[in-house]
C-alpha positions in Angstrom: -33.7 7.5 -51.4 -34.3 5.2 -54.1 -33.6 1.0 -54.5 -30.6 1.9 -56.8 -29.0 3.3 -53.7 -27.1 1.1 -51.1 -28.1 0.9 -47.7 -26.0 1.5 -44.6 -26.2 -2.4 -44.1 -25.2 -3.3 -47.0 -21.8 -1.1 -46.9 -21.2 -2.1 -43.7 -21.5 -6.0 -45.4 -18.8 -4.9 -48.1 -16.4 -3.1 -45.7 -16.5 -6.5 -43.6 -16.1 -8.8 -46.7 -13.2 -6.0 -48.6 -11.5 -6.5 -44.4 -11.9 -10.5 -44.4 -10.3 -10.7 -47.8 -7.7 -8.4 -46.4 -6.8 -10.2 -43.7 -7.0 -14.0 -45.6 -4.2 -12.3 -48.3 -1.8 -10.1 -45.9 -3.0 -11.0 -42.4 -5.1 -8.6 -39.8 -2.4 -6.0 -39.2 -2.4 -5.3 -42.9 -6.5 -5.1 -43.0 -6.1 -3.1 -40.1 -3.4 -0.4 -41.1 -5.1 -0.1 -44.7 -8.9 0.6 -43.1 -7.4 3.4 -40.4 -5.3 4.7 -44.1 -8.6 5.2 -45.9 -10.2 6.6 -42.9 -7.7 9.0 -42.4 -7.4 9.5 -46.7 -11.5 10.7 -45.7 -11.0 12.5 -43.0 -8.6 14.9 -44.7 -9.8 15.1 -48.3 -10.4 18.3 -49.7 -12.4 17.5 -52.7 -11.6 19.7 -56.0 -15.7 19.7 -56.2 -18.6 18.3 -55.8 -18.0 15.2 -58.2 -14.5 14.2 -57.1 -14.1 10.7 -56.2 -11.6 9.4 -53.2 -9.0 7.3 -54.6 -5.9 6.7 -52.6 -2.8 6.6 -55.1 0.6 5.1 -53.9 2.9 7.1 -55.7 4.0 10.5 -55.8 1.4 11.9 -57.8 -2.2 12.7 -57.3 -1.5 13.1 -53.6 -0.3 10.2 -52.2 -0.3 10.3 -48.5 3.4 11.1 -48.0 3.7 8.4 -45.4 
């Protein structure tokens, strides 16, 4: 591992600043439905390779969650 790469810390320290934001602009339930949404987007990814990034799309296209 190498500086450029993040630690589990400082991830941790992001997820908890991206949830406080969350939950100052829409309130906790909202911070809390959107984390368990991107857990869940994780949990069932099937990446199209090795290089495929995990971006949750609201629409109908580039498979939304169909929720």
């Amino acid at each position: 591992m190498t500086d450029e790469h993040l630690t589990k810390d400082q991830f941790f320290e992001r997820l908890g600043a991206i949830g406080d934001e969350m939950i100052a602009a829409y309130g906790k339930d909202f911070a809390m439905g959107a984390l368990v949404l991107a857990a869940r987007f994780i949990a069932e990814k099937k990446p199209d390779g090795d290089n495929a990034q995990s971006v949750i799309y609201t629409g109908d296209k580039h498979g939304g969650l169909r929720l």
